[in-house]
BATI-178017 format. One record per residue (C-alpha): residue number from 1; x, y, z. Coordinates in Angstrom, 2 decimals. Layout:
BEGIN
     n         u         v         w
   NUM         X         Y         Z
...
This chain:
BEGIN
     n         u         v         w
     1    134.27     87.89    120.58
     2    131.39     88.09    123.05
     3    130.35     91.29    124.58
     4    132.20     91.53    127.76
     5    135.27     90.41    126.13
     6    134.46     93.39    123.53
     7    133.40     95.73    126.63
     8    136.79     94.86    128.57
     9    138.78     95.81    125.24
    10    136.95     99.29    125.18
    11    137.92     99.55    128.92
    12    141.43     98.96    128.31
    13    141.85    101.44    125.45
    14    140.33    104.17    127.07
    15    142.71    103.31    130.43
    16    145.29    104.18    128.06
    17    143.85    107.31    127.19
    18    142.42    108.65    130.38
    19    145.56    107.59    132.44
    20    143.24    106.32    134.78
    21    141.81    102.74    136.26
    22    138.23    103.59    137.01
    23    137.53    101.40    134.09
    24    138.84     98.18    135.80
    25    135.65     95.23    135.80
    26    137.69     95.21    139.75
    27    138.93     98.55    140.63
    28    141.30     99.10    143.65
    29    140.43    100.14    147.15
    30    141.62    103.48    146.51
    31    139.81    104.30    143.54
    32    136.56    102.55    144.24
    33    133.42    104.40    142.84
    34    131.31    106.44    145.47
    35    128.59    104.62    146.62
    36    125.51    105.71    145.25
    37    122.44    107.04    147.30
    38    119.98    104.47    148.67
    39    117.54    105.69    146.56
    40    119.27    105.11    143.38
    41    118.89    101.47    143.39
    42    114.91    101.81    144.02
    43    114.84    104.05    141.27
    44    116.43    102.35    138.71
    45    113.89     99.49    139.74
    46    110.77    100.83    140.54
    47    109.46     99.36    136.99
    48    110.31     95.96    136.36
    49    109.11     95.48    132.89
    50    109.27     97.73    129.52
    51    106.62     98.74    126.82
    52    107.98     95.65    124.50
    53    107.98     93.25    127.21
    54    104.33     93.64    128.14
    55    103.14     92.60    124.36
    56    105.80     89.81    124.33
    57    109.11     91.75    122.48
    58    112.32     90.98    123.59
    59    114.40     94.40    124.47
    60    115.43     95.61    121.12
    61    119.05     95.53    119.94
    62    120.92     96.54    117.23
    63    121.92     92.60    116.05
    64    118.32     92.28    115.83
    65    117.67     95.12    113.55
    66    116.86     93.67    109.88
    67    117.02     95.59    106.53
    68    114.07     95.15    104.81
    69    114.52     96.26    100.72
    70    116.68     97.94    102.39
    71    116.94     99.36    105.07
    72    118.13    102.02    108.06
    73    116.33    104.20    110.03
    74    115.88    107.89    109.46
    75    117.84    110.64    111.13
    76    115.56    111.69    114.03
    77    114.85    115.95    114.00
    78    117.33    117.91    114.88
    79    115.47    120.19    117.39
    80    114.94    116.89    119.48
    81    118.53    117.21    120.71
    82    119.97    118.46    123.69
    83    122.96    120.54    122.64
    84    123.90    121.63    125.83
    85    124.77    118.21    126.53
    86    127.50    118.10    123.83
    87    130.54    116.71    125.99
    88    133.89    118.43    125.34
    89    136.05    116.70    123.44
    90    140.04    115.64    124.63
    91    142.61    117.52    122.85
    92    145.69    116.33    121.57
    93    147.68    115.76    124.99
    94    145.15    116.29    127.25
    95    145.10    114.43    130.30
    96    141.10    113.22    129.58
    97    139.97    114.80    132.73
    98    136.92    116.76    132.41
    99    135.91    120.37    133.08
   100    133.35    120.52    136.33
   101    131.24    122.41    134.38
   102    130.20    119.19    132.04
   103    129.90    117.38    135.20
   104    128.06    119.67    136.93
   105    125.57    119.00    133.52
   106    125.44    115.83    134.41
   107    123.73    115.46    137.84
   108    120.79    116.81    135.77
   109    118.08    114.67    134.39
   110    117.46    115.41    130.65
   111    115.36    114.14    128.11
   112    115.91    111.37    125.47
   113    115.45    110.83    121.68
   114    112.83    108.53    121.57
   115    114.89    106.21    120.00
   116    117.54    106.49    122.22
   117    115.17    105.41    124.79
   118    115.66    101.73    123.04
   119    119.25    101.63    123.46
   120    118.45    103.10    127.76
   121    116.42     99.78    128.08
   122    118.92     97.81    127.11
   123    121.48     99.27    129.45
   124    119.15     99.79    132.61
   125    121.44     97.69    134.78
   126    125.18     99.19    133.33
   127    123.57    102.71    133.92
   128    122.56    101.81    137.23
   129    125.99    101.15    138.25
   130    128.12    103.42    135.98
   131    130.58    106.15    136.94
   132    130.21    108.65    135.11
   133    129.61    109.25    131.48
   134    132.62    108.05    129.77
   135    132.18    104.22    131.39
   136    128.57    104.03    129.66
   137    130.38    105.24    126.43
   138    132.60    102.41    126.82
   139    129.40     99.88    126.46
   140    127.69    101.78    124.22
   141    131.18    100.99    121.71
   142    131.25     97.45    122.53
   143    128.26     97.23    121.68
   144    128.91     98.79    118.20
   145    127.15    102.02    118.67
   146    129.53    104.54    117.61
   147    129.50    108.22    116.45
   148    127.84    107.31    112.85
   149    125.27    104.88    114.03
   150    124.51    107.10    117.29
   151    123.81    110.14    114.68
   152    121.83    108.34    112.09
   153    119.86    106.27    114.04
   154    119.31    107.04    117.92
   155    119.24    111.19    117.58
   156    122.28    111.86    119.37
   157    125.57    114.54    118.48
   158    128.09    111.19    118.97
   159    128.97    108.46    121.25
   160    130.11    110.83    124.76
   161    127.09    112.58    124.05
   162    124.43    109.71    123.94
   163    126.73    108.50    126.55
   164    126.24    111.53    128.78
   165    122.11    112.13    128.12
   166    122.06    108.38    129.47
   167    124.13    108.87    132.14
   168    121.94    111.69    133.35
   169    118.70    109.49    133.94
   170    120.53    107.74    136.54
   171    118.26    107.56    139.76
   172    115.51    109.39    138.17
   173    113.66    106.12    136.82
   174    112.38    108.28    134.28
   175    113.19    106.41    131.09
   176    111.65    103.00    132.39
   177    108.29    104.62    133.90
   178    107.17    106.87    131.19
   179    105.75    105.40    127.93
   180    107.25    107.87    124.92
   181    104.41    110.57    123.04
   182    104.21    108.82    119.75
   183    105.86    110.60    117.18
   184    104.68    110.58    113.51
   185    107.73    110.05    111.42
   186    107.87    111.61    107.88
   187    107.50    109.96    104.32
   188    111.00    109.04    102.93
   189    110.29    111.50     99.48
   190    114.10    111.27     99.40
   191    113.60    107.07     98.07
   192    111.54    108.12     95.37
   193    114.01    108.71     92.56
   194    114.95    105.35     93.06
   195    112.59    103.62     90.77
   196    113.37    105.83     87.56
   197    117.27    104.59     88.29
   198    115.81    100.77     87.93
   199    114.76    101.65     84.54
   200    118.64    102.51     83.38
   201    120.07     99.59     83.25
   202    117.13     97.52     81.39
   203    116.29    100.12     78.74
   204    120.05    100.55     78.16
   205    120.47     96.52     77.43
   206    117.06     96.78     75.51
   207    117.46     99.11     73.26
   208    121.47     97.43     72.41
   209    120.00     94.06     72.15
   210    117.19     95.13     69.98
   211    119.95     95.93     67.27
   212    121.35     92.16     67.63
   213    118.88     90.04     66.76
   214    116.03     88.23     68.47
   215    118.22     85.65     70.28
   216    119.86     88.81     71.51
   217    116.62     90.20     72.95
   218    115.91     86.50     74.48
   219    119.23     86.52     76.51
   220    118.29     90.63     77.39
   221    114.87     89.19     78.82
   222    116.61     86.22     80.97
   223    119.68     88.30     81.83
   224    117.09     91.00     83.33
   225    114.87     88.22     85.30
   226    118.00     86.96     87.01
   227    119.32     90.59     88.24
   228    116.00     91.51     89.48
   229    116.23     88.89     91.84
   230    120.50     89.13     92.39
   231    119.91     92.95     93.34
   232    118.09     90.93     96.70
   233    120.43     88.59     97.49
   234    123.25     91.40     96.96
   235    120.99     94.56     99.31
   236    121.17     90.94    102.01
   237    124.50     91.04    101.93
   238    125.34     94.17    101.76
   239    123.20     94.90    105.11
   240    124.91     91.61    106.70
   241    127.69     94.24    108.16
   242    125.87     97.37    108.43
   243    128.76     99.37    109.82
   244    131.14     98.62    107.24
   245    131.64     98.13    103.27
   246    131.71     94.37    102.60
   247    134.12     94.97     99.46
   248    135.43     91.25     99.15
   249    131.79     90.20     99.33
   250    129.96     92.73     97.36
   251    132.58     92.06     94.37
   252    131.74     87.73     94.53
   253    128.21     89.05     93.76
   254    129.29     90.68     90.70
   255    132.01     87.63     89.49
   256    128.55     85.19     90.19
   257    126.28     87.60     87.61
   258    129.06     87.75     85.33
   259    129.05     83.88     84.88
   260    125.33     83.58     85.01
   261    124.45     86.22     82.78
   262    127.01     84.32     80.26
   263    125.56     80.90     80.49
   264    122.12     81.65     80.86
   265    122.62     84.44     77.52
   266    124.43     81.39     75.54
   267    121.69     78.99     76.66
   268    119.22     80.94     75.40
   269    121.10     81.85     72.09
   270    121.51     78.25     71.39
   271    117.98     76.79     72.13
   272    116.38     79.32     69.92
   273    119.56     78.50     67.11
   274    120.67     82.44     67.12
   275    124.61     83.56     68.02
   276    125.49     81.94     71.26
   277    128.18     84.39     70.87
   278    126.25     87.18     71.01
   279    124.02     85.74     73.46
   280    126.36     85.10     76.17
   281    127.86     88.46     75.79
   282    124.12     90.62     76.17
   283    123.43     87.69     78.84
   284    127.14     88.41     80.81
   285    126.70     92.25     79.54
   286    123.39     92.53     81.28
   287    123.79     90.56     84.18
   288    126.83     91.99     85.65
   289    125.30     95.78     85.27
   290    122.45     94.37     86.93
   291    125.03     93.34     89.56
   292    127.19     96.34     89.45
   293    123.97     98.61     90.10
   294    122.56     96.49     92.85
   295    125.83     97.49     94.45
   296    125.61    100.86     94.15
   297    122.06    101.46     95.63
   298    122.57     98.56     98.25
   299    125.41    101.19     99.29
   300    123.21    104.12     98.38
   301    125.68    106.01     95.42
   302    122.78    107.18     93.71
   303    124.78    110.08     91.78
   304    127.59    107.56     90.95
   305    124.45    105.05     89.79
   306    122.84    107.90     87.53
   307    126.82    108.87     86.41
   308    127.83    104.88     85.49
   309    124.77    104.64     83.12
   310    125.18    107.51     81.54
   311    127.40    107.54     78.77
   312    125.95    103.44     78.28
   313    122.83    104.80     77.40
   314    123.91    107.65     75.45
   315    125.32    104.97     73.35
   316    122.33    102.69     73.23
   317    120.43    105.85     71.50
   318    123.16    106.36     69.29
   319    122.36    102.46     68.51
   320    118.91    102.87     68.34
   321    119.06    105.97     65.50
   322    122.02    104.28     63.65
   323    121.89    100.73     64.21
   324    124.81     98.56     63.38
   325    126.39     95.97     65.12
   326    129.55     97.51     65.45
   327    128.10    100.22     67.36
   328    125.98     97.94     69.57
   329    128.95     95.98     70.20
   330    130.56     98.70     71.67
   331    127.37    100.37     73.62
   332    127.52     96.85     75.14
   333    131.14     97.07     76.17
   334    130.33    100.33     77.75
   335    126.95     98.69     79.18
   336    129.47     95.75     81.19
   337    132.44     98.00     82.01
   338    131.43    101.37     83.54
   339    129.06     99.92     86.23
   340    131.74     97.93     86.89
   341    134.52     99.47     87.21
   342    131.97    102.06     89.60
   343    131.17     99.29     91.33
   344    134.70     98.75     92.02
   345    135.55    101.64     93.03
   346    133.06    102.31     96.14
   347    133.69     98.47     97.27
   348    137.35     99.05     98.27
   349    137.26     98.56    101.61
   350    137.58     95.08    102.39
   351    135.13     94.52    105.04
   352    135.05     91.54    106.88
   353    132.89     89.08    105.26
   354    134.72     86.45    103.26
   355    134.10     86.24     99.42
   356    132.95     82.90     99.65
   357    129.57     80.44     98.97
   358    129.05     80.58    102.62
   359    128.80     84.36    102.81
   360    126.32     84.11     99.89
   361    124.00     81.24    100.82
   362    121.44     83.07    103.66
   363    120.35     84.84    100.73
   364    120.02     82.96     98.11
   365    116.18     82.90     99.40
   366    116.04     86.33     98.72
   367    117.02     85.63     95.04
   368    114.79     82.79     94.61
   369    111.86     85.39     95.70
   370    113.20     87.65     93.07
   371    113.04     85.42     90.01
   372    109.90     83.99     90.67
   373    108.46     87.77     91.08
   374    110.05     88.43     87.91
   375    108.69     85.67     85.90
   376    105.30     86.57     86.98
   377    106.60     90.18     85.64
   378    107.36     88.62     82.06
   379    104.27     86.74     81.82
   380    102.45     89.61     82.61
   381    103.79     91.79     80.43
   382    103.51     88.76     77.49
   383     99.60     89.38     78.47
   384     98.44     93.45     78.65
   385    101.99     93.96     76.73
   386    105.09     96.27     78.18
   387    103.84    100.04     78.28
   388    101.00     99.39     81.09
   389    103.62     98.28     83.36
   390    106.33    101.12     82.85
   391    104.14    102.92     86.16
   392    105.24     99.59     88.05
   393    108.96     99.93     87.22
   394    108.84    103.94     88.01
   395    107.29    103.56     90.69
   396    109.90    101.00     92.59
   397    111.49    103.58     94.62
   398    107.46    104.30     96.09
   399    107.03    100.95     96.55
   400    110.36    100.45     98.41
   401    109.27    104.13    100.22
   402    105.43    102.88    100.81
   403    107.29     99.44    102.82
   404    109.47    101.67    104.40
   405    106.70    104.05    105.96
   406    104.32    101.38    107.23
   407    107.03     99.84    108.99
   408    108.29    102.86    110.52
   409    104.73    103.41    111.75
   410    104.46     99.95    113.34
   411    107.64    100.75    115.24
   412    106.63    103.87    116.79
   413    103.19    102.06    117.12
   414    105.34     99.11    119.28
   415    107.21    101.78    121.42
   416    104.27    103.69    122.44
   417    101.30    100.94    123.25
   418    101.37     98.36    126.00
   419     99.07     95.42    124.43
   420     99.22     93.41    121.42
   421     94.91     94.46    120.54
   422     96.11     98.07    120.14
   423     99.16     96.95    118.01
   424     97.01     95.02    115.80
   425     94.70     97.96    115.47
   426     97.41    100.18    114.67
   427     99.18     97.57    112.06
   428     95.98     96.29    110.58
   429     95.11    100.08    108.95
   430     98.49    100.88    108.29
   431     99.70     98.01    106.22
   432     96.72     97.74    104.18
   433     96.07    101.53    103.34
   434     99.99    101.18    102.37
   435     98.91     98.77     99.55
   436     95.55     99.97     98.67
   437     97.50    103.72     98.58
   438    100.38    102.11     96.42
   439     98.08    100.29     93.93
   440     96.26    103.58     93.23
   441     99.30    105.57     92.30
   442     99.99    103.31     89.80
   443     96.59    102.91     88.37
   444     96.77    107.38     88.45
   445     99.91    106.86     86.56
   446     98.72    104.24     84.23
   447     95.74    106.64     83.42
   448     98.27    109.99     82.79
   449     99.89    107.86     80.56
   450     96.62    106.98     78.71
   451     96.49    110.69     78.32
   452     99.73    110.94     76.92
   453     98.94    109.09     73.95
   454    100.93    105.96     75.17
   455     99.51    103.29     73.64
   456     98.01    101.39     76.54
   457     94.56     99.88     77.05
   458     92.94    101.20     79.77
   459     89.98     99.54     80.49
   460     91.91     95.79     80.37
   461     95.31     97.19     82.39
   462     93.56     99.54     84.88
   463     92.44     97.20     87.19
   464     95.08     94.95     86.67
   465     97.88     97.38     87.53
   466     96.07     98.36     90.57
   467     95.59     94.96     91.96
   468     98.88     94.10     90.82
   469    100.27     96.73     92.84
   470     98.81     96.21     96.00
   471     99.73     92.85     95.83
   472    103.30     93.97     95.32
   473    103.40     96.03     98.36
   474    101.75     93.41    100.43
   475    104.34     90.82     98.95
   476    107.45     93.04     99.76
   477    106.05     93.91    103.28
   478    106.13     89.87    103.83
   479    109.24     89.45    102.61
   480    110.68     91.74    105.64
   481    109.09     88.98    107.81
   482    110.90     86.48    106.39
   483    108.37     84.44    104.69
   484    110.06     84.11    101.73
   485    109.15     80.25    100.82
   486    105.44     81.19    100.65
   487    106.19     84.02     98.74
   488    108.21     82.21     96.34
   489    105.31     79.92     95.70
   490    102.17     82.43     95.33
   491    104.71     84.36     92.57
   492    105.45     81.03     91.00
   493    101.81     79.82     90.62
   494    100.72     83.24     89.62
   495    103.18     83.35     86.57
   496    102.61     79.44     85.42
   497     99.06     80.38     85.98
   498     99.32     83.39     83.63
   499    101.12     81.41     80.64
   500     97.95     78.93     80.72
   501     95.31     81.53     80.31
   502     94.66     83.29     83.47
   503     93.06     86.14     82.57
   504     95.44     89.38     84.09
   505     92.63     90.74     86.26
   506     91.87     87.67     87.76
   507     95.62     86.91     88.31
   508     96.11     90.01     90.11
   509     92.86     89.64     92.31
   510     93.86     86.53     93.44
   511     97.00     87.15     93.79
   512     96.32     90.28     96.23
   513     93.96     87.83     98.22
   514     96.33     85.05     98.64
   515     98.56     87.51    100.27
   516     96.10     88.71    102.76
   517     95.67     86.35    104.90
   518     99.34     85.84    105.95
   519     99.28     89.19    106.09
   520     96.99     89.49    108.91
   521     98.50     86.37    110.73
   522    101.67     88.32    110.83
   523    100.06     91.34    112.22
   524     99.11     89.38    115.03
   525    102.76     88.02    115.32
   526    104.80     91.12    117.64
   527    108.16     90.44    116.15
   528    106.70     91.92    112.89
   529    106.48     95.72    114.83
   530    110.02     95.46    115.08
């Protein structure tokens, strides 16, 4: 459905409401809207061009919003919102005429959240020759902004009343001839808490496998590679209907880690002569929790994420101070059903993405990423061993916060300066102090765990972490601008290069250099301050 057919559906619905046919694309004689002063029209186009049209941005819209690890925007304050322009509300049997006090509201101008100032842009010309209020609401739904998305995103109390603080720029030309005061926006603290949740789900399947034998731990290993690149392509698809929960979808990508997990963990079992049994059940096991909690944080259930693991690692310590394999067949059972069966649970709505290969396939990049990141990961941790990267795995939900930031930054950067030299030398700073700040946490937290007697060697790892972690933030900032296939290939040599001898330090040095220079080409690309 294209966007006036969706706009004339709106219009009908609310005709049946209202009673009324000022909604009509051709409205009678009788009811034809007042003709608007002369100096409206001049108004509305005194400025001809926007802030992302003068470095070369098309006007933003919400199809064109991407999730990057990730993503939606923040909430903006709430003392930037008018609440005297909260619009009443119809009752039950109400005619859907409103008071003259809330219209009276209306012939004044008002200010706008500055992100609400996007969505103004884009409807310059239907503001221009709107109504009233209620008419621009009817756009703003067609276009899929509704009460949720106008709250969480653009700053606004709901659809009538974004509608209404729209409506009351017409004439004044304000929104199109005044760039917005840049606003700093906030760390996102609140993603932090991810990263220690990434660490369930493999130290769980670890400390089970360990009690099954080495073939187990084999399949554990591959199982984990192949859902730390799954939780991507699931996150893609997840954020391929951001207004809705793609159940039918979200449930194919646990069925596909099921299987995978079970051939890969049998594969593995049998080229090293162990159980293939017992392989392809830690292999399925693993997998599909892998799967099940990609799900959950894709959707953000990160108290139903913390609850699913729980009693599965409770378990695995049991395991771990009594081991039998009676007991670690069961902590696996637990491992593969209550993610699951969570899982399940917050995917029932249907959505409308089909369960299907073709839902799947534009991100099957975004796994390919993933396993080649990961198998730099295991040959990594082959070299300085496992302990100096446990800051790496904590810190995921800083990594994923650190992305987050900088690109906030560059969007508040791209709504408040005209030319594409000041954008760079905005971006330039802000994405590389993101990496360089990232790879020092983790070389602080490598060192605090040096002084906690973990048995780490500092003066190898230290270095190594730190490059390594800049590199990683640099890497996952790329992968938001879709350049996946190099990606893939600097990960990819970087992990063959490590199982012939590279020396870590080195690996991670030129690793972190490789990615520089496409980083700086993209900064000089204006899509990526989107």
């Amino acid at each position: 459905m294209n966007r006036e057919s969706s706009r004339d559906t709106v219009r009908a619905r609310l005709l049946r409401v209202t009673g009324d046919n000022k909604f009509n694309p051709v409205p009678s004689a009788s009811v034809q809207a007042p003709t608007p002063p002369a100096s409206e029209p001049a108004a509305e186009q005194s400025v001809q061009s926007s802030p992302f049209q003068d470095i070369g941005l098309p006007d933003p819209h919400l199809r064109d919003i991407q999730a990057w690890d990730a993503h939606s925007w923040n909430t903006q304050p709430q003392d930037t919102r008018s609440l005297n322009t909260q619009l009443q509300r119809t009752a039950p049997g109400h005619t859907g005429t409103r008071t003259s006090a809330a219209r009276t509201r209306l012939q004044l101008p008002g200010e706008l959240p500055e992100r609400l100032r996007e969505v103004d842009l884009k409807l310059a010309a239907e503001r221009a020759s709107a109504v009233d209020a209620e008419e621009l609401a009817a756009y703003l739904e067609a276009d899929g902004l509704g009460d949720e998305i106008l709250k969480d995103r653009y700053g606004a109390d709901g659809l009538f009343d974004a509608a209404e603080m729209l409506y009351r720029q017409k004439g004044t030309g304000r929104a199109l001839d005044r760039v917005p005061a840049p606003v700093t926006p906030a760390f996102p603290w609140h993603m932090l808490p991810r990263g220690p949740l990434y660490l369930l789900p493999g130290l769980a399947g670890l400390l089970i496998a360990g009690a099954l034998g080495k073939a187990a731990e084999s399949a554990f290993i591959l199982a984990a590679a192949f859902g730390w690149g799954w939780t991507m392509t699931v996150a893609g698809v997840r954020y391929a209907e951001p207004f809705a929960v793609p159940g039918r979808a979200l449930r194919t990508t646990l069925l596909v880690s099921a299987g995978a997990g079970l051939l890969g963990g049998a594969g593995v079992a049998a080229a090293l002569g162990g159980d293939v049994l017992i392989g392809a059940l830690v292999g399925g096991a693993v997998a599909l929790s892998s799967g099940a909690a990609g799900v959950l944080l894709s959707l953000g259930q990160l108290g139903q994420f913390a609850g699913a693991f729980a009693s599965p690692l409770l378990a695995a310590g049991i395991v771990m101070s009594l081991p039998s394999r009676g007991a670690a067949l069961f902590a696996l059972g637990l491992l593969a059903a209550v993610p699951t069966l969570t899982a399940l649970n917050v995917t029932r709505p249907r959505g409308s993405l089909s369960a299907s290969l073709s839902t799947l396939r534009p991100h099957l990049p975004h796994a390919v990423y993933g396993w080649a990141m990961a198998a730099a990961f295991v040959a990594l941790s082959a070299r300085i061993g496992t302990w100096p990267l446990l800051p790496v795995i904590l810190g995921a939900g800083l990594l994923e916060a650190g992305v987050w930031h900088a690109q906030e930054r560059l969007q508040v950067a791209a709504r408040t300066l005209r030319t594409l030299i000041h954008l760079r030398r905005i971006g330039l700073p802000t994405v590389l102090l993101s990496a360089a700040g990232y790879g020092l946490a983790l070389g602080a937290g490598l060192a605090l765990l040096s002084v906690l007697r973990v048995p780490v060697n500092l003066n190898l790892s230290l270095l190594t972490v730190a490059l390594y972690g800049a590199a990683l933030l640099l890497s996952s900032w790329l992968a938001n601008q879709r350049r996946l296939g190099f990606l893939t290939a600097i990960w990819a040599l970087g992990a063959a290069a490590l199982v012939l001898g590279l020396p870590p330090p080195l690996f991670a040095l030129l690793t972190l250099l490789a990615l520089l220079f496409p980083t700086l080409h993209t900064l000089s690309d204006p899509r990526s301050y989107r």
